[in-house]
C-alpha positions in Angstrom: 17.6 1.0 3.7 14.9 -1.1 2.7 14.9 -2.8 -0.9 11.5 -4.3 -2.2 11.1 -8.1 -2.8 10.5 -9.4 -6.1 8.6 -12.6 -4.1 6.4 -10.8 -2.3 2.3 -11.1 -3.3 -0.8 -9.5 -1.8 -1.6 -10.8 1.9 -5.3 -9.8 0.9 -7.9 -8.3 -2.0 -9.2 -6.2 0.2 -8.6 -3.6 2.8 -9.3 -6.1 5.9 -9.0 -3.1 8.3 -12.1 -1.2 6.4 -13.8 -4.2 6.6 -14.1 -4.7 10.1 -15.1 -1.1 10.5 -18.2 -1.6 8.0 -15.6 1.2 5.6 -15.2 1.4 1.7 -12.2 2.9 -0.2 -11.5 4.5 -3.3 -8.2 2.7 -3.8 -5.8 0.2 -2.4 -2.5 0.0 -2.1 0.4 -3.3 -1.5 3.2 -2.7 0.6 6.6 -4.2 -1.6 8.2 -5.7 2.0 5.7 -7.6 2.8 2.3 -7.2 1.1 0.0 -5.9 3.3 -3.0 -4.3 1.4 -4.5 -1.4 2.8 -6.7 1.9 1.8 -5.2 4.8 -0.1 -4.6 8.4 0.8 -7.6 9.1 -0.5 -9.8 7.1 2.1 -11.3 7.9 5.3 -8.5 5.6 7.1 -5.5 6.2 5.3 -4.7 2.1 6.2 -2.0 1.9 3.8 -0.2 4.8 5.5 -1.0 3.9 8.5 0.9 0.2 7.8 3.8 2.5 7.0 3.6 4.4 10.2 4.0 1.3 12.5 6.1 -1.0 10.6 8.4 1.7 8.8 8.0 -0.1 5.8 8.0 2.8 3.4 7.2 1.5 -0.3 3.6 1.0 -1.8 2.6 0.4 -5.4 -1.5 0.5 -6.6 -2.8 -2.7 -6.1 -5.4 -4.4 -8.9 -5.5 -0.6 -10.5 -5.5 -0.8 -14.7 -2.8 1.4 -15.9 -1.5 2.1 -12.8 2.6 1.5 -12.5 4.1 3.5 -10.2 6.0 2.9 -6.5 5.6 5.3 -3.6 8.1 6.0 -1.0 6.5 7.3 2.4 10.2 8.3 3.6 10.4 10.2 0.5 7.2 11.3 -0.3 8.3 10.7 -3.7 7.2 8.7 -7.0 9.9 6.3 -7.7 10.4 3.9 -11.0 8.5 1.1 -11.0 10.7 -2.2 -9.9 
């Protein structure tokens, strides 16, 4: 079971993976274990997921989106309270 951390900040303001491929994204999102950044769903690279994929870390929230309060668990594929 993995609990988010209350600590844990943004490793980036960007998606540093669609970066070095030249790539733009709709949306990002902040991993809540340890606050990788990456690309939505909704983008070409799917970075965010793919973080998820090899680290098993399973919840995102949106990152600098207005409005926007919500956790995702991968696991789950479920909307959960925000923490």
């Amino acid at each position: 079971m993995y609990l988010a951390r209350a600590d844990v900040g943004p490793a980036s303001d960007v998606c540093g993976k669609c970066v070095a491929l030249g790539d733009s994204w709709p949306a990002l999102r902040m991993c809540l274990l340890c606050g990788y950044v990456g690309c939505c769903d909704r983008s070409k690279n799917k970075h965010a997921r793919e973080h998820f994929r090899e680290t098993g870390h399973p919840l995102i929230r949106p990152y600098k989106e207005r409005g926007m309060d919500w956790v995702w668990c991968y696991v789950d594929e479920a909307l959960l309270d925000p923490i």
